[in-house]
C-alpha positions as CSV (number, residue, x, y, z in Angstrom):
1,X,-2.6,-13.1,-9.6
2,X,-4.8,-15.3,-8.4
3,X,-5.1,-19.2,-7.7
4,X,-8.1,-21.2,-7.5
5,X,-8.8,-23.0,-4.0
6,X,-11.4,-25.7,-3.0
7,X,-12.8,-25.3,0.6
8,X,-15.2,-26.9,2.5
9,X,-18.1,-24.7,4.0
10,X,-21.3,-25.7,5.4
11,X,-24.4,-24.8,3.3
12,X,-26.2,-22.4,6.2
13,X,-22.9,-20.5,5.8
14,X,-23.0,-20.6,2.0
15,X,-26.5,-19.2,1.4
16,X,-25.5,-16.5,3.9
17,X,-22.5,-15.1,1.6
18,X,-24.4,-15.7,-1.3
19,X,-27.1,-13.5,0.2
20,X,-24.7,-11.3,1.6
21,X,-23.0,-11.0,-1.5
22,X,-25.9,-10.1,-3.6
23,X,-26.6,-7.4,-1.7
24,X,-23.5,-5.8,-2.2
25,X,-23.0,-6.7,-6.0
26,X,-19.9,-9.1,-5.5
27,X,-19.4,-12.6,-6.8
28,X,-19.0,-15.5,-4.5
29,X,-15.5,-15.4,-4.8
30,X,-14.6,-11.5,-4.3
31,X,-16.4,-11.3,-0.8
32,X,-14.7,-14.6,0.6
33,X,-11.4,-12.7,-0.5
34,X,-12.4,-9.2,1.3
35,X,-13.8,-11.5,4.2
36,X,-10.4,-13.0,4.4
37,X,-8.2,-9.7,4.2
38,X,-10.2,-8.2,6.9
39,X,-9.4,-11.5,8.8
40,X,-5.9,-11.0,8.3
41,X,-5.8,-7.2,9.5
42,X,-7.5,-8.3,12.5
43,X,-5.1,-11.0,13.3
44,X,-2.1,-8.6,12.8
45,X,-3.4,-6.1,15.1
46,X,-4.5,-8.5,17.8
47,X,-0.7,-9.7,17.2
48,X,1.0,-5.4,16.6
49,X,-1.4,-5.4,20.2
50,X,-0.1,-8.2,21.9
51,X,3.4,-7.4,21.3
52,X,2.7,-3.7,22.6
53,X,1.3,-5.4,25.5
54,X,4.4,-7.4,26.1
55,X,6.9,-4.7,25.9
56,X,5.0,-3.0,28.7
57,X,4.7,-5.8,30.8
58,X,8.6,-6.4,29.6
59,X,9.4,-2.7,31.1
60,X,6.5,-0.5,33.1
61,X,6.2,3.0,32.7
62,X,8.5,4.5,35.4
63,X,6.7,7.1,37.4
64,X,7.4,10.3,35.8
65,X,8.2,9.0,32.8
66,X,6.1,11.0,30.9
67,X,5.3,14.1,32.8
68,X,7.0,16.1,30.3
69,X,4.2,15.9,28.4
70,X,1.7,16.7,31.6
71,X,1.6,20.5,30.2
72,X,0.6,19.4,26.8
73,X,-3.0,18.0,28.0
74,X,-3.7,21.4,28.9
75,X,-6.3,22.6,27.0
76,X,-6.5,26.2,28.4
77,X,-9.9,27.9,29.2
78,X,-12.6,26.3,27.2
């Protein structure tokens, strides 16, 4: 479903989706909304990223932690 917005853009930016648009045989409307999802995946990786970040300032690798694994980057004779 979808609901009708009014925004305010400035008119450099305007021609530029219109153009942009055009070229890839969308409306106005349907590239603001793509523009606007890819938007929001960006913001919830940045956010999925920070909280990664966070956990491993929250608790560090130990040493050793993960050299069970050490064999399994062994790619043999190549």
């Amino acid at each position: 479903m979808f609901k009708t917005i009014q925004m305010t853009i400035d008119e450099t930016l305007l021609e530029e989706v219109d153009t942009t648009s055009a070229q890839l045989g969308m409306n106005r409307s349907a590239f603001i909304r793509e523009a606007l999802r890819q938007a929001m995946d960006r913001f919830r990786m940045a956010e999925l990223e920070r909280q990664h970040a966070a956990g491993y300032a929250r608790r560090p690798v130990e040493p050793g932690e993960f050299d069970v694994w050490q064999a399994e980057q062994t790619w043999g004779d190549a």
